[in-house]
C-alpha positions in Angstrom: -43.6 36.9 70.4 -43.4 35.7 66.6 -39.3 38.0 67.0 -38.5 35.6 70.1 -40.1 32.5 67.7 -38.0 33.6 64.9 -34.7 34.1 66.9 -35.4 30.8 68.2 -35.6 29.2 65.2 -32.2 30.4 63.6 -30.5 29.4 67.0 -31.7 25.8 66.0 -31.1 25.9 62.5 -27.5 27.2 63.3 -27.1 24.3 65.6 -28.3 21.3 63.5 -25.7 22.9 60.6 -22.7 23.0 62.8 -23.8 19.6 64.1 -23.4 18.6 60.7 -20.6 20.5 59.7 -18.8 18.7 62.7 -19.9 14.9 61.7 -18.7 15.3 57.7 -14.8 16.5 59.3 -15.3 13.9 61.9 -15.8 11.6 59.2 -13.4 12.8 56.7 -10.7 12.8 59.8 -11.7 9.1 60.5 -11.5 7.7 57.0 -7.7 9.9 56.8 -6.7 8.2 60.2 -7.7 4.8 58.7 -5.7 5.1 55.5 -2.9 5.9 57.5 -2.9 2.7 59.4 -3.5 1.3 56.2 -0.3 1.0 53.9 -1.9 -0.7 50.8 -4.2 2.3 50.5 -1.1 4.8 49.6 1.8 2.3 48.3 2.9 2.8 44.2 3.3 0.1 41.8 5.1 -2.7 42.3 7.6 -4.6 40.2 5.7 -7.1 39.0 2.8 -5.0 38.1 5.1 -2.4 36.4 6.5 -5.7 33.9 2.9 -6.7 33.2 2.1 -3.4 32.3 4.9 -2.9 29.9 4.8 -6.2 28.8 1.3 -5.6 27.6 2.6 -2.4 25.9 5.0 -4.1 24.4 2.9 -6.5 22.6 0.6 -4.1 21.9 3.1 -2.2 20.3 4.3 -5.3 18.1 0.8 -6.0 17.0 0.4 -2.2 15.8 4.3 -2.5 13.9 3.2 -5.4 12.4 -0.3 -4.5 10.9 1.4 -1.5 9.9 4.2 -2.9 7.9 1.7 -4.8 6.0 -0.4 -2.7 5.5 2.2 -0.6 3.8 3.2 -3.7 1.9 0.0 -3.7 0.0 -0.2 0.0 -0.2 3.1 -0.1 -2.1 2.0 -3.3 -3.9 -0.9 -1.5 -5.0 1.0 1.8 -6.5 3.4 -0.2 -8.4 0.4 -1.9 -10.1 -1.3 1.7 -10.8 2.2 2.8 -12.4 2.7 -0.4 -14.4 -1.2 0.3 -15.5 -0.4 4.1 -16.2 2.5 3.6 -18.6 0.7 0.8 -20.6 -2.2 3.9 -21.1 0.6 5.6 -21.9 2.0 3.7 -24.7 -1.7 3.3 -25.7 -2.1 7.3 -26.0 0.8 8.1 -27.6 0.3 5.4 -30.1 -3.4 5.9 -31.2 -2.7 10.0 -30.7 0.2 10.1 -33.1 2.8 10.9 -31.2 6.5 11.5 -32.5 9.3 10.5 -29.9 11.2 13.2 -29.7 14.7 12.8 -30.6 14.4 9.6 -32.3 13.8 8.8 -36.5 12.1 6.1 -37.4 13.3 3.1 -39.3 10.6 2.9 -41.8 8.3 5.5 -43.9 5.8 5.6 -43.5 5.5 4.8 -39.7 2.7 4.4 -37.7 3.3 5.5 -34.3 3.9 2.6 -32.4 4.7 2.3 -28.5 5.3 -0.5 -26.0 6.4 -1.7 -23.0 8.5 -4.6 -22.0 7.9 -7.0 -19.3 10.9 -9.7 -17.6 10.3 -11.7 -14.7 13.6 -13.4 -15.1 16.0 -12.5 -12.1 19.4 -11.9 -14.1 20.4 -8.7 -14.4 20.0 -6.3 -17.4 23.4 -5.1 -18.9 21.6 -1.9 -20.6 20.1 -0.7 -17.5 22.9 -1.0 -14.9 22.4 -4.6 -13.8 19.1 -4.0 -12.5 17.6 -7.3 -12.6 14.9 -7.8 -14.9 11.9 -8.5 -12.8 12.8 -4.9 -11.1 12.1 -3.0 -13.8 9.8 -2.7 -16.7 11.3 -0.5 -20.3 8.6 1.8 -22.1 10.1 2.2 -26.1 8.7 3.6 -29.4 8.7 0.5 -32.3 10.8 2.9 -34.9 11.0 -0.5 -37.1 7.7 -1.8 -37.0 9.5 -5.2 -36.1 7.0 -6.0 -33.0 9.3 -6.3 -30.1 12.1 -4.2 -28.4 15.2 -3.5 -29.8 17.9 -1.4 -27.4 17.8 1.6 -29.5 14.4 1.9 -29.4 14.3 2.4 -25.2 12.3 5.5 -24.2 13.1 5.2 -20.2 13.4 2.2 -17.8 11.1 2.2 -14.7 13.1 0.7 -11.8 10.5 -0.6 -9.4 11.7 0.6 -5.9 11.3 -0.9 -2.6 12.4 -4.5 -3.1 9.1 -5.5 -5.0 9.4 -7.6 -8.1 7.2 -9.0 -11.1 6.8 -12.3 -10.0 4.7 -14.0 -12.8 3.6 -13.0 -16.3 0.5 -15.3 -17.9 -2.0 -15.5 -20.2 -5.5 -16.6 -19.3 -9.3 -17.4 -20.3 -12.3 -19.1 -18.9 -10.3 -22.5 -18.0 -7.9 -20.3 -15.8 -3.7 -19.0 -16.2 -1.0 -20.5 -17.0 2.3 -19.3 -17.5 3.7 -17.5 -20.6 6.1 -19.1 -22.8 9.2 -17.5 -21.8 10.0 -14.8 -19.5 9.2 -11.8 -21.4 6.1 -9.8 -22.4 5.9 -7.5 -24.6 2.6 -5.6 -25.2 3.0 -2.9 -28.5 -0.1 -0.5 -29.6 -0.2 1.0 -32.8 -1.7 3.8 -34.6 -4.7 4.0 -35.4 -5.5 0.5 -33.1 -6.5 1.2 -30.0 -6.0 -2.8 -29.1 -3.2 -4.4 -27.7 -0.7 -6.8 -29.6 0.9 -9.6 -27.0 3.9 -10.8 -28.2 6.7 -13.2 -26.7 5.6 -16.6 -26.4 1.6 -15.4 -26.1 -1.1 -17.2 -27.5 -5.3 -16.4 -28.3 -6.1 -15.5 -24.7 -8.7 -13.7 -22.9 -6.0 -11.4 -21.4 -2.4 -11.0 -20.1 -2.3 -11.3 -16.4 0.9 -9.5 -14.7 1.6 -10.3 -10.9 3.8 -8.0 -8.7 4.6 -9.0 -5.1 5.6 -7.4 -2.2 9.2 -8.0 -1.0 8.3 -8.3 2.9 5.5 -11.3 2.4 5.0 -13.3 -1.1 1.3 -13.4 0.0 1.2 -9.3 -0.6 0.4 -9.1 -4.6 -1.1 -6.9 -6.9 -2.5 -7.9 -10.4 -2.5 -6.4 -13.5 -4.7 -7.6 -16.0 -4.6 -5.9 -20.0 -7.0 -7.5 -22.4 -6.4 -7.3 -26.0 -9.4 -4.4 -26.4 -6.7 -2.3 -24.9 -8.6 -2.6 -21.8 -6.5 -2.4 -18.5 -7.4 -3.4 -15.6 -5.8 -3.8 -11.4 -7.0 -6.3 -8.7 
């Protein structure tokens, strides 16, 4: 009796799955048959939708160019203000360390090593360095006369500033603010055993020098390099 209760069982169970089986491809046939009398459900993209949708890429694509390209403005900004900061250290080491340029004899004896660099923001074009315009360019020399200021065959190397960037503004400041230098040169000389920094070239008692570079895609992109007399160098 409990066999026959048992086969009977299974004969219902198998009956209620197959039932089931039957209703889920009953309903899956329904829902295919449906879809096909149903174009919308199958059709592609249209036209229109396929211009919004690369129209929105498009702009999208603009907006990432553009943040780019100014990002990389004031990335470059930036570096140019580092290397301008680097060579004044420069100057300042080989100065206070003693250095003796090497291939070059000093005009006077004894001489205290003494290094500089020169600064133009004019635009015309300087005849000892291939026409590079001034404000594209800054000139590191030794001071082999002692005389304060650059003379030509005193240059060490000139630093063409690459990418279309450009010293915009040289001035001297304190606690009332900047104002522009008195000419369009700068030029900043260390010598041994002075750490400090002697301004030269229209300067006056200031707080610091302040150097501007600016970016060649957007005059709002600048750098700033600020060099106090202490010696003191500093980039914002």
């Amino acid at each position: 009796m409990k066999k026959l209760f048992k086969i009977e069982k299974n004969k219902r169970l198998a009956r209620c799955q197959a039932g089931m089986t039957h209703s889920i491809n009953s309903g899956l046939r329904s829902e295919t048959q449906a879809r096909r009398g149903h174009p919308e459900y199958s059709r592609g993209m249209t036209y229109v939708e396929l211009i919004v949708v690369l129209s929105i890429f498009a702009v999208m694509s603009t907006i990432v160019m553009f943040s780019y390209n100014k990002f990389q403005a004031k990335v470059d900004v930036k570096n140019l203000a580092s290397d301008i900061a680097l060579k004044i250290i420069e100057a300042q080491k080989s100065a206070v360390n003693g250095v003796l340029p090497f291939g070059y004899t000093p005009d006077v004896d004894p001489w205290k090593p003494s290094y500089g660099i020169y600064f133009n923001k004019s635009l015309n074009p300087d005849p000892d360095n291939n026409n590079t315009p001034f404000n594209e360019e800054f000139t590191y020399f030794a001071d082999l006369d002692q005389g304060g200021d650059l003379d030509n065959l005193e240059v060490l190397n000139f630093t063409k500033i690459i990418k279309g960037d450009t010293i915009s503004s040289i001035e001297e400041c304190d606690s009332g603010g900047c104002s522009s230098i008195g000419g369009d040169d700068l030029t900043i000389i260390f010598t041994r055993p002075d750490s400090s920094a002697v301004f030269s070239s229209g300067t006056s008692g200031s707080d610091y020098i302040q150097i501007t570079v600016e970016s060649h895609r957007s005059s709002d992109i600048k750098a700033k390099i600020k060099i106090y007399p202490s010696g003191r160098v500093q980039i914002d």
